[in-house]
Structure formats: C-alpha cells, structure tokens
N, C-alpha and C positions, 0 to 999 in steps of 0.2 A: 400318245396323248395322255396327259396326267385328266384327271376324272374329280373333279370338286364334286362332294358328296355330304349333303345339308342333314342337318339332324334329325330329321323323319327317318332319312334311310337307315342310320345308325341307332335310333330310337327302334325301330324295327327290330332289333336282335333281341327287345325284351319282349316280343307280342312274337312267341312263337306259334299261334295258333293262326297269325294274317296270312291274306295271301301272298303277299310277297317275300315273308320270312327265308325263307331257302335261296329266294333271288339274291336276298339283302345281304343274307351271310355267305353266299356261294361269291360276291363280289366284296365283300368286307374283311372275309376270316381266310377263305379256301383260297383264293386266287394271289396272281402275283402282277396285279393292276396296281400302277402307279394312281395313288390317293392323296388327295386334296381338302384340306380342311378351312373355315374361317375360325376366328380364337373363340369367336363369338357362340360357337357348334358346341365347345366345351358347355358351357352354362344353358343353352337347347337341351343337351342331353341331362345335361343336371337336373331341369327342371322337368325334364315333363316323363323323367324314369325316376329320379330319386323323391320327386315331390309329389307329381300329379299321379304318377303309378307307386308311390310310399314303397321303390324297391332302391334305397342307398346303394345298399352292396353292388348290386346291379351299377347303378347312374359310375360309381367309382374303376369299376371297371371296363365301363364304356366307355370315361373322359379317357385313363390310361391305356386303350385301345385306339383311340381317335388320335391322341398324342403320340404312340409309337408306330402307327400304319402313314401317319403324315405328317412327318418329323422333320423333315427338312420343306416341306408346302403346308404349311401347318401359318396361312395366312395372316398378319395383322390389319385389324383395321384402324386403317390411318383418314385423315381429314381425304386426301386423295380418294378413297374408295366410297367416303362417307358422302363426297359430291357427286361420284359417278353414281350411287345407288339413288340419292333424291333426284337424280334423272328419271332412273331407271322406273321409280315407285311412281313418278307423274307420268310417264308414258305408259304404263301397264297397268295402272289402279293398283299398286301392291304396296305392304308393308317396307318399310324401310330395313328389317332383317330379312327380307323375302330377295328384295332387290340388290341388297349386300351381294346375295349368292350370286342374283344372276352378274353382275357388274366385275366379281373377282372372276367368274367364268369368262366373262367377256374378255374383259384386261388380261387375261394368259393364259388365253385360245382352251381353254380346258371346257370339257363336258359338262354340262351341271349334271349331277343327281337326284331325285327328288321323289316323295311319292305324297307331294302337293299336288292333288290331281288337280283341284278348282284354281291356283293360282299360278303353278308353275308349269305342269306336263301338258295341261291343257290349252295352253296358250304359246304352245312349244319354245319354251323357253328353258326346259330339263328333260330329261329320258329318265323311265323307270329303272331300276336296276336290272331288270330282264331283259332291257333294251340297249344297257350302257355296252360301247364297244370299247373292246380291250384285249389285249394279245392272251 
C-alpha cells in the first residue's frame, strides 16, 4: 500500500526538535515505503519551511525530496479531485487542501499521512507517521 504523505509530515524534517521528527524521517528518508505525494505538497513545504520558518535552503531540498521519493505518485490535481475534496471539506468541516489529501487517499486506497491532529488524525481520517503501516 502506497502511503500519501501531506506537508506537515514532510514539513517535520525541518523541526528536528518535535516529537514526531524521528517518526517522520524514519518513514520519509530511512525506509523503503512506497510514497505519495499531492503537487500541491510542493508549495506546503515551500511555504511554511522556506517562508514561515525563513529556512529556503531547507524548503529546496524538501520540494526535491518530496519530488524524488514520489516520483511516479507524485499526484496532480485535476477538476476530478478538486470535486471529490469539496465533498470531502463539507462532510468533515475541513480546508479544501485538507480534504484534497484525504479524497486522493480515498480515490487509490492509499494511507493518508498527517500530523494534523485537530483535522485530520483526529477524525481518523490520517495515521501519524509512527502509526503509518509499511513493509
């Protein structure tokens, strides 16, 4: 089972002081779990590593991280995913990039990833990365 993995978790490998840092990169960098991305995740990690944490360097080598771990799942969003997610975001109260994730998880049976606890883990709609199952 391929494992869609949303931009917190990947945002994670620049906060190596959280708690789930070790989880995030023991499933991101260490492991040899088939990874799933949305294109959307690139510009997540842009923004809230290379902007809101002002680490560029950083944000560049996490887009081209995210790009070559999900290279061929390395999702577009199309009109198709953009009505499955305004489902998604009116059944659950969530963001419409929130529900992108869970809607591409949903459409090809993948795991979601997350460490949205308030929107996503908590609503079981993602596994933490200590919890994602993977060979």
């Amino acid at each position: 089972m391929s494992l869609l993995v949303d931009a917190s978790v990947w945002g994670n490998l620049a906060e190596p002081g959280d708690r789930f840092h070790r989880d995030s990169r023991n499933l991101l960098i260490d492991s040899n779990a088939t990874l799933a991305a949305l294109d959307l995740t690139l510009y997540e990690v842009a923004n809230a590593v290379g902007v809101k944490m002002g680490q560029p360097k950083r944000a560049h080598w996490l887009s081209e991280l995210v790009a070559a771990r999900c290279a061929e799942r390395l999702v577009r969003v199309d009109q198709r995913l953009v009505a499955a997610a305004v489902d998604v975001a009116a059944e659950h109260a969530l963001t419409a990039y929130d529900a992108a994730y869970v809607a591409a998880a949903r459409q090809n049976d993948w795991q979601l990833v997350s460490l949205d606890m308030r929107d996503l883990v908590s609503k079981g709609l993602a596994v933490t990365p200590d919890a994602a199952v993977y060979p």
